[in-house]
N, C-alpha and C positions, 0 to 999 in steps of 0.2 A: 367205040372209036372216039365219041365224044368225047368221053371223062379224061384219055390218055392226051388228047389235044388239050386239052385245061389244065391237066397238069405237069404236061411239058413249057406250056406258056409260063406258069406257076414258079415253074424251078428256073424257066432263062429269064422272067423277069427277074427272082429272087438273086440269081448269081449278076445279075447288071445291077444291080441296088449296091450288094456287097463289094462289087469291082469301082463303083464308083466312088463308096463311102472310104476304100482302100486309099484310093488315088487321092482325093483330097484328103484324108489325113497327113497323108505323104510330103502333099504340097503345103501344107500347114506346118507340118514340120521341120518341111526345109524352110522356108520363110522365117518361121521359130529362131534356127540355128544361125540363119543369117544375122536376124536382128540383136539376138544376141552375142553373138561374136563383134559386133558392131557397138553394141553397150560396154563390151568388156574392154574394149580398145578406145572406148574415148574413157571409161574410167580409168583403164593406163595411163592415158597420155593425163587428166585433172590430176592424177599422184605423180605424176615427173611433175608437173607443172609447178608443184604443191612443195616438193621437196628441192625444188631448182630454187625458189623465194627464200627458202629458209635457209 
């Protein structure tokens, strides 16, 4: 009865590790896409900027 207790701990630690590492990938990559959609739009606006001087 012991072993089967150890290794159900085993597997819902292991499935909390994986759900966790899931989630913060997630959140890192929305972050990601933020920041980059955020770079992409101020290097839009330095090329209007760029091309309005000339």
């Amino acid at each position: 009865m012991k072993k089967y207790l150890v290794i159900a701990l085993l597997v819902i630690l292991g499935l909390a590790v994986a759900y966790l590492t899931f989630v913060i990938a997630a959140i890192k990559i929305i972050i990601g896409s933020i920041l980059l959609g955020i770079a992409a739009i101020a290097l839009l606006a330095v090329w209007i900027m760029w091309k309005i001087d000339d």
